[in-house]
C-alpha positions as CSV (number, residue, x, y, z in Angstrom):
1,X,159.8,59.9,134.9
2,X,160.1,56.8,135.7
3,X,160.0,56.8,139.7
4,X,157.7,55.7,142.6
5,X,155.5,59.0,143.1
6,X,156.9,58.0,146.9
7,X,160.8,58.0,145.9
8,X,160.3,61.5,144.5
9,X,161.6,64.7,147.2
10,X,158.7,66.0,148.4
11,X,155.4,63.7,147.9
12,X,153.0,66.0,148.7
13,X,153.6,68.3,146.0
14,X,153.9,65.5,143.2
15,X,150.7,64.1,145.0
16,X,148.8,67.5,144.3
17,X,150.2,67.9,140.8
18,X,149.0,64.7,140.1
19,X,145.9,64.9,141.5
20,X,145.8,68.4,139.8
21,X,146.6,66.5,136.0
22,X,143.7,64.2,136.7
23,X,141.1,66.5,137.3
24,X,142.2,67.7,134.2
25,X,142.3,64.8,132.2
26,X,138.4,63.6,133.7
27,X,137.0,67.2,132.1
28,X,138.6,66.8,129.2
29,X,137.8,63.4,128.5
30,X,134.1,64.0,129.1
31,X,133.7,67.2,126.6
32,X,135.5,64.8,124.4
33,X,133.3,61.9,124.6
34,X,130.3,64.5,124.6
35,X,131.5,65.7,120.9
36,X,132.3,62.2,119.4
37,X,128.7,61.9,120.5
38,X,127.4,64.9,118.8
39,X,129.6,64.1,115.6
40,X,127.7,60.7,115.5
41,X,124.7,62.2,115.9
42,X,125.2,64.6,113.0
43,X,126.3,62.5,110.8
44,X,123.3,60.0,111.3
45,X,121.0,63.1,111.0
46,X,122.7,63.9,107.2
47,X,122.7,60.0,106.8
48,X,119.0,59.2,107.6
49,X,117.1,63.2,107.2
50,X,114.3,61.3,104.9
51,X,113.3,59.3,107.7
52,X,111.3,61.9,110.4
53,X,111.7,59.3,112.9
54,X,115.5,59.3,113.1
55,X,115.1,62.7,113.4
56,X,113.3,62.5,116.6
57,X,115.7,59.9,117.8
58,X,118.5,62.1,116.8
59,X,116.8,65.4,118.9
60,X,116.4,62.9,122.1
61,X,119.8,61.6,122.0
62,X,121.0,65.0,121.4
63,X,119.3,66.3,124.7
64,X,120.3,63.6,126.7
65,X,123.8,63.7,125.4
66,X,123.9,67.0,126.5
67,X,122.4,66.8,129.5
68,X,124.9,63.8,130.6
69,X,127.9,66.5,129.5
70,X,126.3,69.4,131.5
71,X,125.5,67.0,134.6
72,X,129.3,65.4,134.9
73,X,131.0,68.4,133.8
74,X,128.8,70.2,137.0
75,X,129.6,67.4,139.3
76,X,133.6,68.0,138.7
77,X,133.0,71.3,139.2
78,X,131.0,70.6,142.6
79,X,133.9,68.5,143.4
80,X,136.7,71.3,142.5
81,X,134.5,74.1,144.9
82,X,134.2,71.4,147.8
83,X,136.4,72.4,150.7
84,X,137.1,70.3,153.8
């Protein structure tokens, strides 16, 4: 820790692992941000269930919230399967 990824012995491998660490990190950050989302979403459902039109609001933004998760989380894995 500490060092120029360049100083290191062999580059390409630390390259790779890091590369490797950060495809990581970008799927886990997503599924993350995609729950905070849901949790949000729950709790205005319990805050606001008198109101029927939150309730709709809260089913839309539910569906596109899980759409966004599905269609990022299916673009890194595009990305992971592409081979050049």
């Amino acid at each position: 820790m500490g060092k120029h990824i360049w100083v290191l012995s062999n580059p390409p491998d630390a390259i790779q692992t890091f590369l490797k660490g950060l495809f990581i990190s970008e799927i886990t950050f997503i599924l993350t941000m995609m729950f905070v989302k849901f949790s949000l979403l729950a709790f205005y459902w319990r805050l606001f269930k008198v109101y029927p039109t939150v309730k709709k609001g809260v089913f839309v933004l539910g569906g596109l919230t899980a759409a966004w998760g599905i269609a990022i989380v299916s673009v890194l894995y595009a990305k992971l399967c592409m081979h050049y």
